[in-house]
C-alpha positions in Angstrom: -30.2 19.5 0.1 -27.3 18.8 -2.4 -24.0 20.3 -1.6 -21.7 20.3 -4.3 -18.5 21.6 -5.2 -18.2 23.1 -8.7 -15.6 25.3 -10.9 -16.1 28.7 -13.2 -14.3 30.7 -14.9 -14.1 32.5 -11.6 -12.7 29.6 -9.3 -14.3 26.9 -7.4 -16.8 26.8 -4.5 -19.4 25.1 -2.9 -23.1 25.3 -3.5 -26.7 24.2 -3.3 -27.9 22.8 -6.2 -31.5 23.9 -6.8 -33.1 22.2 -10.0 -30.9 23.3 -12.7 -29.0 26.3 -10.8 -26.2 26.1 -8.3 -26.0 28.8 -5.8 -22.8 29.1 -4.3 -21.9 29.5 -0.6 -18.8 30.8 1.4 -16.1 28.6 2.6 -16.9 25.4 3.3 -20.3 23.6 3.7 -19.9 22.7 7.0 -22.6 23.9 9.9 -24.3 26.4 8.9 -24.3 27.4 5.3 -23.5 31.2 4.2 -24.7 32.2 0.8 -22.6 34.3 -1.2 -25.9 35.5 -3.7 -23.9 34.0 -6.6 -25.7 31.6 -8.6 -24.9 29.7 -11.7 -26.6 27.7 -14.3 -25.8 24.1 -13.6 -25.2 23.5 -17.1 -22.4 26.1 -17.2 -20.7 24.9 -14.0 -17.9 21.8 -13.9 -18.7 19.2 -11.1 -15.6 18.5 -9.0 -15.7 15.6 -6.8 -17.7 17.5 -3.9 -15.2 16.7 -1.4 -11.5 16.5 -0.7 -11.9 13.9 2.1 -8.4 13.6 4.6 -8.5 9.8 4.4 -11.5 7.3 2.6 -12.2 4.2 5.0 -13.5 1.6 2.9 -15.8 -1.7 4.2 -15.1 -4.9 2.6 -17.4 -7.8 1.6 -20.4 -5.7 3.2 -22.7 -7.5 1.1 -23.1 -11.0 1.5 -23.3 -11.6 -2.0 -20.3 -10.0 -2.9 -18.2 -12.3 -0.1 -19.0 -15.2 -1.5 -18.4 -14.5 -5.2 -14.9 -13.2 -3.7 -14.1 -17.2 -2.3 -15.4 -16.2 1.2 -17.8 -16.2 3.7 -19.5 -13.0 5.0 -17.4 -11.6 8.5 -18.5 -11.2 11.6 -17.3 -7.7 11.9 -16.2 -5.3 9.4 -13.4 -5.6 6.9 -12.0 -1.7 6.8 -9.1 -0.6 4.6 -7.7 3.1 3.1 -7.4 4.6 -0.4 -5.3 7.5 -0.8 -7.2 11.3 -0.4 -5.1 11.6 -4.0 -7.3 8.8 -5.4 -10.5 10.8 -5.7 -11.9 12.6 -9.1 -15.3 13.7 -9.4 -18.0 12.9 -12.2 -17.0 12.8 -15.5 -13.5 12.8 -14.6 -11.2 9.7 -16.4 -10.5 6.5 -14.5 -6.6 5.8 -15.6 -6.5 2.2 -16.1 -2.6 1.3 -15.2 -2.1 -1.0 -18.0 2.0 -1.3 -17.6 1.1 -2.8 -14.1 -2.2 -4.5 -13.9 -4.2 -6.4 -16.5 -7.3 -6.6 -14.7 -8.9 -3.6 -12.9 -13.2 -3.8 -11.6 -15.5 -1.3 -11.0 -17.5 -1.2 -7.5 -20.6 1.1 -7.2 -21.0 1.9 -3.3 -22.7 4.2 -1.1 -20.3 6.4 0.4 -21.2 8.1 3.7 -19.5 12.0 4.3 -18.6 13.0 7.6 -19.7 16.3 8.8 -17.7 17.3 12.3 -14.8 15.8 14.2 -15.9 12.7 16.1 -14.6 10.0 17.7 -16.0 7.0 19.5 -19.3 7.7 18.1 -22.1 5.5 19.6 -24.3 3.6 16.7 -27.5 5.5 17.8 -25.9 8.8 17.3 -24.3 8.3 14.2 -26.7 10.5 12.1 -25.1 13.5 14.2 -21.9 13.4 12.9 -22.9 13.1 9.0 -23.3 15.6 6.7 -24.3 13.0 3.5 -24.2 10.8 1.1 -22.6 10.1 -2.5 -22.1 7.7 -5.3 -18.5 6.1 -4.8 -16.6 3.8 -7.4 -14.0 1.7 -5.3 -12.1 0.8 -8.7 -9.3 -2.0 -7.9 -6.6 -3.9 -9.8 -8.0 -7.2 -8.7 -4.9 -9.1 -9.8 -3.2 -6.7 -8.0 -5.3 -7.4 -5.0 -4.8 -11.2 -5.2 -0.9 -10.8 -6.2 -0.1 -8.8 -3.3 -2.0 -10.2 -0.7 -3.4 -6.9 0.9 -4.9 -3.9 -0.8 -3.2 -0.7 -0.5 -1.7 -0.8 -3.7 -4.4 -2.7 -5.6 -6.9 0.1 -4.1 -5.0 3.1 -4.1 -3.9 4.2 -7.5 -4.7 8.0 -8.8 -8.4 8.1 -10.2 -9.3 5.1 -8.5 -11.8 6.8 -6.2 -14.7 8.2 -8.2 -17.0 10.3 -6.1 -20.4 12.6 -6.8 -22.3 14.0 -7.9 -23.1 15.9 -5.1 -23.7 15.2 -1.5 -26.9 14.6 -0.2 -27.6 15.6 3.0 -31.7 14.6 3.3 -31.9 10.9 2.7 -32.8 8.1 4.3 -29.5 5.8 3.3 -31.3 2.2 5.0 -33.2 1.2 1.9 -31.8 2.2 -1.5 -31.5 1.2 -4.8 -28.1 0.8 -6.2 -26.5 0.1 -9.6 -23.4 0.1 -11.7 -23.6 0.3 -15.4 -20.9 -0.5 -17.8 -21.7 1.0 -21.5 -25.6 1.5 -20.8 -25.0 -2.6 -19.3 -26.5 -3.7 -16.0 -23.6 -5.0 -13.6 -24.3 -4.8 -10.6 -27.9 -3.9 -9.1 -28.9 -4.1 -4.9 -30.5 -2.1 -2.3 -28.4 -0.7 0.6 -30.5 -2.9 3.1 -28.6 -5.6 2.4 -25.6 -4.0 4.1 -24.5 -6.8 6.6 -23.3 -3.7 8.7 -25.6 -1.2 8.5 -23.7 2.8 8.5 -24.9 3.6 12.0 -23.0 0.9 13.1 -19.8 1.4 10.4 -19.5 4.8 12.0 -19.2 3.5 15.8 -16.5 0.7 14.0 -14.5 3.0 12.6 -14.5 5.9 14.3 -13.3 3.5 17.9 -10.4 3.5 15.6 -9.7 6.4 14.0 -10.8 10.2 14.4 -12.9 11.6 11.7 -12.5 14.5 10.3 -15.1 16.9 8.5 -14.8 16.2 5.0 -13.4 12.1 5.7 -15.6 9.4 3.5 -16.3 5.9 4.5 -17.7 3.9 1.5 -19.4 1.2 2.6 -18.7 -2.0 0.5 -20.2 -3.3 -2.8 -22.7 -5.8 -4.1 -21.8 -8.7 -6.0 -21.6 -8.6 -9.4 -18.1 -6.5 -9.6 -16.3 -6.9 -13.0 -13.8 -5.8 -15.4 -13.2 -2.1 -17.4 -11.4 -1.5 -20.4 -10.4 1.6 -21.9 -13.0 3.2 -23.3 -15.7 2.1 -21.2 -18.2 4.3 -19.6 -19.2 3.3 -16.0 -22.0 4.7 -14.2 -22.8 4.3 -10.4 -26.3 5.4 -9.8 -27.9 5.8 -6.1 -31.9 5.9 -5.7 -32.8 9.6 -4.5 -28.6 10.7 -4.6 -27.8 10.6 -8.3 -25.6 9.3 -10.9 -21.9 9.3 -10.9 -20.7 8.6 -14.8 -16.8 7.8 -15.9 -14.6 6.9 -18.8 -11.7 4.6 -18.5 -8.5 5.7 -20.6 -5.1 4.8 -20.6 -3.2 5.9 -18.1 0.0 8.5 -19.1 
């Protein structure tokens, strides 16, 4: 099933999207799904990023690959940071690339996983009960921001900087897929999501020894090598085998 969240001329919602309809449902789409008998043609709907997480907990150097075209080695454990809820647009939105305060700023396709109840403490093996999905994430960063200050808040956490959609999908097998960032219709980055070096059953237990999850929170769970530059104007595109693909421009930010 795909849960998105969408807008009309009527407000926004949630929904199902069924081949090329949305049908939308009450409240929220957490448990068990209410439908209002409203449905839409997909083509006459906005996407919105199809969730408003509290916090996004982010893996680092997941990918083996990726550590060591970063000047590292892989870690033993995971690597978790935060971006800011107010970093997330949805597909199609613009990535603002800060241009008075960074001069170089990367894409990162990921797979982001989408919590689905309050947890904490969440054994490995039981990790599939607390998630709703799964969603194309961009974890864009101002690398020389990155490098410059040492740590990654701000590098990680500027408005628009967290790309997410199209939808969630909530009947996937996330062990084995195919993942790839375009830039322009160009090849950047391409993997599979077996090569996590910590697979999301045990990212869950990590993070969530840590921190209670909320219903709606997003972990994304680290990107393949291959990361590079934008520039305004570009058009990146994360695509997911069996989720989608989540397409943005870059313009100048305001």
């Amino acid at each position: 099933m795909r849960i998105a969240r969408f807008s009309t001329d009527e407000g926004m919602s949630f929904g199902v999207v069924e081949e090329n309809t949305i049908a939308a449902v009450a409240a929220h789409p957490f448990g068990e799904l209410t439908f209002t008998g409203q449905r839409f043609p997909l083509a006459d709907v906005r996407l919105l990023a199809p969730i408003l997480p509290s916090k996004i907990i982010a893996i680092g150097k997941n990918y083996a690959d990726h550590a060591r075209e970063m000047g590292g080695e892989p870690p033993a454990e995971p690597v978790i940071f935060a971006k800011p809820s107010t970093a997330v647009i949805g597909p199609g939105e613009a990535i603002a690339y800060p241009d008075r305060l960074s001069e170089r700023v990367d894409h990162e396709g990921e797979l982001a996983v989408v919590i689905g109840r309050m947890c904490r403490e969440v054994p490995a093996a039981r990790a599939a009960d607390v998630i709703l999905g799964y969603t194309c994430a961009n974890d864009v960063t101002a690398r020389d921001l990155q490098k410059k200050d040492g740590q990654w808040t701000r590098a990680k956490g500027f408005d628009t900087f967290c790309p997410l959609g199209p939808w969630i999908e909530t009947e996937v097998d996330p062990s084995d897929l195919a993942l790839s960032t375009t830039v322009n219709g160009e090849v950047r980055q391409e993997a599979r999501t077996s090569l996590l070096l910590h697979d999301i059953p045990s990212l869950v237990e990590y993070v969530s020894q840590v921190m209670t999850l909320l219903p709606g929170d997003v972990i994304l769970t680290g990107t393949p090598a291959g990361v590079g530059p934008l520039q305004v104007g570009d058009e990146v595109t994360v695509t997911i085998e069996s989720i989608g693909a989540l397409t943005n421009r870059v313009v100048t930010r305001d």
